[in-house]
N, C-alpha and C positions, 0 to 999 in steps of 0.2 A: 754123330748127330743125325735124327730122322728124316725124311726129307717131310717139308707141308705137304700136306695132301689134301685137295680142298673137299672140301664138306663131301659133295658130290659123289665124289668119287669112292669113298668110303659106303653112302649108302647103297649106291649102284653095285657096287661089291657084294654086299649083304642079299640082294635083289635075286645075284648069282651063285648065290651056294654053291650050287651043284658043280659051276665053274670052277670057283676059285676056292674058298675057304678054308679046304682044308688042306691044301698046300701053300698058302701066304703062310708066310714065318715075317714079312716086316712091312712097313708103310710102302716100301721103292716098291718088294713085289705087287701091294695090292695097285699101286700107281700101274705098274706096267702091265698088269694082267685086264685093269679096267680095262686099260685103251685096246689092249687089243682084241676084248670082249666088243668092244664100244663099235669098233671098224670094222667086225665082220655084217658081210652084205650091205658096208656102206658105201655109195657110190663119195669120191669126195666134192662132185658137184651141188651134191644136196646139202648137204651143212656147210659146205662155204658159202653158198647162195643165203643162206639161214643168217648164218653170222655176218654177212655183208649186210644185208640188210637191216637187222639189229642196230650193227655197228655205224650205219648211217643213220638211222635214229639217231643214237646216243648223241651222235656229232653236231646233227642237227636242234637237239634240245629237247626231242620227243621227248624223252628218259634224260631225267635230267640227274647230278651225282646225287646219290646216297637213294634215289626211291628202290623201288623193291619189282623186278621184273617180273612175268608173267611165271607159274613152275612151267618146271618141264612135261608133265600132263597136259601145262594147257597149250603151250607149243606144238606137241605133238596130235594135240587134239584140231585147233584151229588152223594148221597148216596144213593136215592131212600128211603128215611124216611121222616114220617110226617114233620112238620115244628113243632109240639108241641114235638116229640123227641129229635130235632135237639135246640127245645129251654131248655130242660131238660138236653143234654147233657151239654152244656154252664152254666146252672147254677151250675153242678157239679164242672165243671171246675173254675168257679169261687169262691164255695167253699175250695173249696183245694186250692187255692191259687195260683193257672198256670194262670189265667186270669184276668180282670177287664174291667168292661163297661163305658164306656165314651160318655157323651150325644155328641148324632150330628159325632160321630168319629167312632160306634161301641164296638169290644170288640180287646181286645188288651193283647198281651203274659206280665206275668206282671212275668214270674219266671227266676229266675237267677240261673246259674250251681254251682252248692255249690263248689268252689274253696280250700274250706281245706283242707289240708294232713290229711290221715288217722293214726292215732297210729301205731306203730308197733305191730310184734308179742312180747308179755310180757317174760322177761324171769325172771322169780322168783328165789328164791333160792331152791333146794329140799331137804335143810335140815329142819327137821319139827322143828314149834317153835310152842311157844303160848303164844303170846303177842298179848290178844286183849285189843283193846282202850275203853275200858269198859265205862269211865266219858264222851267220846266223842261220843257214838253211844246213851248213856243217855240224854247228852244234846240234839244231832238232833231227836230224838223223844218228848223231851219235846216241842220241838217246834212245833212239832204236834198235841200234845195230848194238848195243852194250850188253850183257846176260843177264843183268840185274832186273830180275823178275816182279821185285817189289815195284817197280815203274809201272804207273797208270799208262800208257803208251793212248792218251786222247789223240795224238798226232798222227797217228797209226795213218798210212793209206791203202790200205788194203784188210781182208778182212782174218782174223784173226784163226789159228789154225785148227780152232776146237768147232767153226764151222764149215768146214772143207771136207770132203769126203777123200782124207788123205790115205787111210786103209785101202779102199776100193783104186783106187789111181797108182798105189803099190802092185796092186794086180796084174795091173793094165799095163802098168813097165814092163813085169815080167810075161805076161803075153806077147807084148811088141818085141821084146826081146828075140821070143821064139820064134816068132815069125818073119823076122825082116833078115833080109840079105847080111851076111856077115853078123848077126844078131846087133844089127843097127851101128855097127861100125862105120860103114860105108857111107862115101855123101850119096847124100839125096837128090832130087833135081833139082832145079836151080828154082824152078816156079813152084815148088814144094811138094808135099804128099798127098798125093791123088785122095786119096778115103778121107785125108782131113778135109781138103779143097771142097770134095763132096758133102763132106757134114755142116757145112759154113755153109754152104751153096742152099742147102735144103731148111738150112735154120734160118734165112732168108724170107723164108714164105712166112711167118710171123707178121713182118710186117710189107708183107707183098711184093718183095722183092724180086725182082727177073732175071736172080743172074746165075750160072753155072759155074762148073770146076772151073772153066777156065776163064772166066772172070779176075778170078782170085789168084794172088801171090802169098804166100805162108812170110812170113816174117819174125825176126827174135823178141816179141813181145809189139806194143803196139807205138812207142818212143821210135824203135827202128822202123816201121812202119812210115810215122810221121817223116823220122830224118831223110828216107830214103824219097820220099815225096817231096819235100824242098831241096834235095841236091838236084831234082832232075826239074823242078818248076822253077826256081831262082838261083840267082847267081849273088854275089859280095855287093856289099853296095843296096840290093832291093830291099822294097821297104814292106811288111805282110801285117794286115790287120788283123785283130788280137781283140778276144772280149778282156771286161777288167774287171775285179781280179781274175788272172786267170793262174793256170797251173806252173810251179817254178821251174819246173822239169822242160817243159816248152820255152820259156823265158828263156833260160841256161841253153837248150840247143841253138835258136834261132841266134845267140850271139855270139856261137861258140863257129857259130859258120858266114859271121860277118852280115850277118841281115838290120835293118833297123824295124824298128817294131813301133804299131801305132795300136794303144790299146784305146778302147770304145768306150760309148757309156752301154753300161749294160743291168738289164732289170733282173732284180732277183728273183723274179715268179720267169718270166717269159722269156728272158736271156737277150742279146746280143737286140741293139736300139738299131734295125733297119734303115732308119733315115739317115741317122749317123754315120753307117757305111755306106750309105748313096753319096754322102759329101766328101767322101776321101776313094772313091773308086777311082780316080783320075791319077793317084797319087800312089797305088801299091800293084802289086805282081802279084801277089797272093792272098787268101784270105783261111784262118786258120781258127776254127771253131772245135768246143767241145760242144755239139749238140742237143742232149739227152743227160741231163743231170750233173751238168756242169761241176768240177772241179777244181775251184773251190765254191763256189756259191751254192750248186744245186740248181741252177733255173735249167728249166725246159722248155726252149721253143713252141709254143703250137704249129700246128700243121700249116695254119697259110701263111706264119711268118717264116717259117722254111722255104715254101713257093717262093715266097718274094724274093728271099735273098737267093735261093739260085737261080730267078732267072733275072733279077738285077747284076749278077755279077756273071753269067752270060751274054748279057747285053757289051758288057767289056772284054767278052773272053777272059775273063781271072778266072783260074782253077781255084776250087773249094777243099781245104783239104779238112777232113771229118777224124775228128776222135771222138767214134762212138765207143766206149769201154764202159760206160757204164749203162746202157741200154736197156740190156737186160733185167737191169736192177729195178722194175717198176713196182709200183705200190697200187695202180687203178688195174679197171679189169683189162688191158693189153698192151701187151707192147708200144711204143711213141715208134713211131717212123722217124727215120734216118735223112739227114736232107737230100742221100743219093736217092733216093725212092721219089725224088724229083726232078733227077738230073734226065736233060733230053739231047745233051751235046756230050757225055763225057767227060765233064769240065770238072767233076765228084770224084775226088779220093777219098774212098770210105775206108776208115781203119779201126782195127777191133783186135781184140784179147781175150782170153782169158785168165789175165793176170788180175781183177777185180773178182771174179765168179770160182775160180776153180784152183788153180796152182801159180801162184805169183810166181815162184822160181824157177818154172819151166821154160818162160818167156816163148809163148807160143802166142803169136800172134797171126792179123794178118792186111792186107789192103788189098779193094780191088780198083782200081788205079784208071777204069774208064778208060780213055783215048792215049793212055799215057802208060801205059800196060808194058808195052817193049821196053821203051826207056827203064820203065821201075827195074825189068827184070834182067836189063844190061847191068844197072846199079850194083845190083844184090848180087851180080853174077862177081863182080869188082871187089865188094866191100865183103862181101862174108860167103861165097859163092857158094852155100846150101845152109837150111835151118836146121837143128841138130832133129836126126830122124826117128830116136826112141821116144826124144818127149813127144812131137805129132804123132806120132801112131800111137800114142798112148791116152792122146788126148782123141786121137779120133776114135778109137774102141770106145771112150766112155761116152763120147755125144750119139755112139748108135743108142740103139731099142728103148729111148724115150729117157735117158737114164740121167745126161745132160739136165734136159729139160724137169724130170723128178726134183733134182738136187738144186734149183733156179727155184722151182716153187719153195723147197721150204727156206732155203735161203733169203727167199725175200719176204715170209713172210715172218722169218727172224728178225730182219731187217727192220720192218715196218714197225712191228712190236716196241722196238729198242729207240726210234724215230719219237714213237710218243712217249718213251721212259725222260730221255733226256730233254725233250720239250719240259714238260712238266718240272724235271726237277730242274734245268733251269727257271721255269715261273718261281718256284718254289723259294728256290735259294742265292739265285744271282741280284741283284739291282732291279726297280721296276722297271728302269727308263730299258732297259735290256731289250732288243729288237736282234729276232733271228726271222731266218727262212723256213718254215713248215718243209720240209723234205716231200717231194714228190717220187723221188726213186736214189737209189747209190747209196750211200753212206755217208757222207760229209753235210754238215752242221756249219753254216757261217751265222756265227755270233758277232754282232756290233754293239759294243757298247758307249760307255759316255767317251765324251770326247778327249778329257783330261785323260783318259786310260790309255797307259802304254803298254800296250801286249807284248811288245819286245821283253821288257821291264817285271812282265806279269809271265813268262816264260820259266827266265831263269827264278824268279822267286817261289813257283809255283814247285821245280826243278828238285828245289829245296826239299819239298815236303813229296817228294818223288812222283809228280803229274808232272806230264810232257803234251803241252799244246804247241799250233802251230801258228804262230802269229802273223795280222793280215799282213804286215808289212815282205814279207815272204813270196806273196803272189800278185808283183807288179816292181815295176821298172821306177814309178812314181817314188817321190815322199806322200805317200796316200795309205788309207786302212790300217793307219798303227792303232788304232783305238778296234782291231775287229781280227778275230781270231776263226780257222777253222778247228772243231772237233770230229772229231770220227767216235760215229757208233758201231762200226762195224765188229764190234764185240760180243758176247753173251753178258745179255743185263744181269749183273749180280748186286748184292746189297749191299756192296763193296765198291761197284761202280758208284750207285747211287751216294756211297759217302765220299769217294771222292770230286764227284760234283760239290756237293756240297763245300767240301774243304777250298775248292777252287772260288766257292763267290764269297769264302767267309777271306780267301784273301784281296778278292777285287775290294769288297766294303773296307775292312778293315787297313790295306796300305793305300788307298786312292783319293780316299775320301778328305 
């Protein structure tokens, strides 16, 4: 089968004879010889800027679905840009899903305003319990971890391998290889691999960050990070506040080490209710945030609701411990700062991965652990006394010469793309009363629906017809969010994705109702 090729591309082809013509033999080459017809001497700041701004029309209602946009003459006429930027910026747009070309008609607004209500702010219970759903977070893993490919994997947390630059990080193994003592047999130091230290340290300045190698401790993924942060901040018995819902994986550590947990109410745009943590700071040892694109919700702190809660919880000396992991994953023009990009006591354990960005399996992570730095690195010297030294140096070769940061641009703006696939076709196909979170950055989708809906229930039924969701009931200690599920898009949109969305709300209408 051929691949589409949208209008566009086809003429632009025709444009280039002399380029292309008369070696296209099929639609894929004439696609891959446009674009890279299309990209030479273009900078990618000029048609992202192009398509950003487009694209905030369309959002905003300038261009509203089905009219007919300006061509690309007059784009390139009116903005004073090539006509191969002007055709660069359009292809964006029609990647992400704001546009579509249509022979003989142009290009045409194809995005609709997501019309769902947004969830409220959560209001949990804050008396701590621990009743995790242990057979139920076993089963939706099994459904992961199975080989049976015909599985929609919505449950997915991480992102899927077809966008991973797993080729190039093959390389980079075997580089590390050559180059490390004992070809990386050998342990490492206990605070980790200098050049990765380095690469974190300097990926840092993004969002203004002031810290050096030796800030930072390397860690087995960003879980040990977190663990290694509450063996040395609390002890059996304390009690550490928790946004709600939050992630099960944190849930499962903090009880597996005798901790009591208070989760929060917490907003799904802005995250974790500030006030609410001023009325229990009397009451916990710790506090335990995903800051940046929250896990399962999606919310994202603003900036002075970060101030506030680090120097509210300064004010009591509570350490802050941060899982930033999905930071990175932003969909506006920069980076969100971190709440350590706050901290003015140390009181900020910032922890981070690239088990969401780059290679889940490598579990290379890492924390820089502020005033609490010796301790972390007594911990680690105890519990695993070095990080394995092939995968960081392999991950530190690929964050040199911009190559990290390369692979983060198209990754997110896969991301983003896919953000407004499953918007839509849930409008399309789920319940109206259906109320999600608009994704600001990461990957994860929290769906609430009616209340009669048992997403546990809508799991295994779903299971049946081989979709695997993660239902809310999963991320919280509560009997709370059984009517609200996380999806993951962290997949490549296919027309296959989009039908089993579909099959998914024709089974919420049809067993719920």
């Amino acid at each position: 089968m051929f691949t589409r090729i949208p209008f566009f591309h086809l003429r632009i082809a025709k444009q280039y004879k002399s380029h292309s013509v008369k070696v296209i033999q099929s639609p894929k080459q004439i696609q891959t010889r446009f674009l890279y017809i299309c990209r030479i001497q273009i900078t990618p700041d000029k048609y992202e800027k192009r398509a950003r701004t487009i694209a905030c029309q369309i959002k905003k209602g300038v261009w509203k679905a089905g009219e007919k946009l300006p061509s690309l003459r007059t784009i390139s006429n009116e903005n004073g840009v090539s006509l191969n930027t002007a055709i660069q910026a359009y292809y964006e747009l029609e990647k992400d899903g704001f546009i579509i070309s249509r022979p003989k008609s142009g290009y045409i607004v194809n995005y609709k305003p997501i019309r769902l209500s947004v969830p409220a702010t959560t209001q949990p219970s804050v008396k701590p319990e621990s009743k995790e759903v242990i057979d139920l977070i076993a089963d939706v893993y099994s459904s992961l971890e199975i080989g049976d490919k015909s599985i929609t994997r919505f449950s997915l947390g991480m992102p899927e391998d077809i966008l991973l630059p797993i080729a190039k990080l093959n390389k980079e193994l075997i580089r590390a290889m050559q180059a490390l003592p004992g070809n990386g047999t050998r342990y490492d130091e206990t605070q980790g691999n200098m050049r990765l230290r380095k690469s974190i340290a300097r990926f840092t300045y993004s969002w203004k960050g002031n810290l050096t190698e030796d800030d930072i401790v390397t860690t087995a993924g960003v879980t040990n990070a977190v663990a290694l942060a509450l063996s040395v901040i609390t002890k059996v018995g304390d009690t550490i506040a928790v946004e709600s819902p939050v992630y099960f994986g944190m849930l499962q550590l903090a009880n597996s080490m005798g901790l009591r947990i208070l989760e929060l109410p917490t907003n799904p745009v802005t995250g974790i209710d500030p006030d609410a943590l001023k009325k229990v700071l009397p009451q916990i040892k710790a506090c335990l945030l995903i800051s940046n694109f929250n896990n399962p919700l999606g919310s994202c702190m603003p900036d002075e609701h970060k101030r506030v809660v680090v120097d509210m919880l300064a004010g009591y000396d509570i350490p802050l411990i941060e899982d930033d992991l999905y930071g990175d994953l932003f969909f506006g023009n920069s980076r969100p700062k971190p709440c350590k990009a706050f901290d003015k006591k140390g009181l900020v354990l910032w922890c981070g991965a690239v088990s969401k960005t780059l290679a889940p399996g490598y579990r290379v992570g890492w924390i820089a652990p502020g005033k609490f730095k010796h301790a972390i690195i007594r911990q680690k010297n105890i519990h695993l006394i070095s990080t394995p030294a092939l995968n960081q140096e392999a991950v530190a070769n690929f964050m040199e010469n911009d190559r990290y940061e390369n692979h983060l641009r198209k990754l997110r703006q896969e991301l983003y793309a896919n953000s407004i696939h499953f918007a839509h076709s849930i409008m399309d196909y789920f319940p109206e009363n259906t109320k999600i979170v608009t994704p600001q950055g990461g990957f994860m989708l929290w769906v609430e629906l009616d209340k009669q809906i048992d997403t546990t229930e809508l799991y295994y039924r779903a299971m049946q017809r081989k979709i695997s969701i993660a239902p809310g009931r999963m991320f919280t200690l509560q009997e709370q969010y059984t009517n609200c599920m996380r999806l993951s898009y962290g997949q490549r949109w296919t027309p296959l994705l989009e039908e089993r969305l579909k099959q998914l709300g024709d089974i919420i209408k049809n067993h719920f109702n």
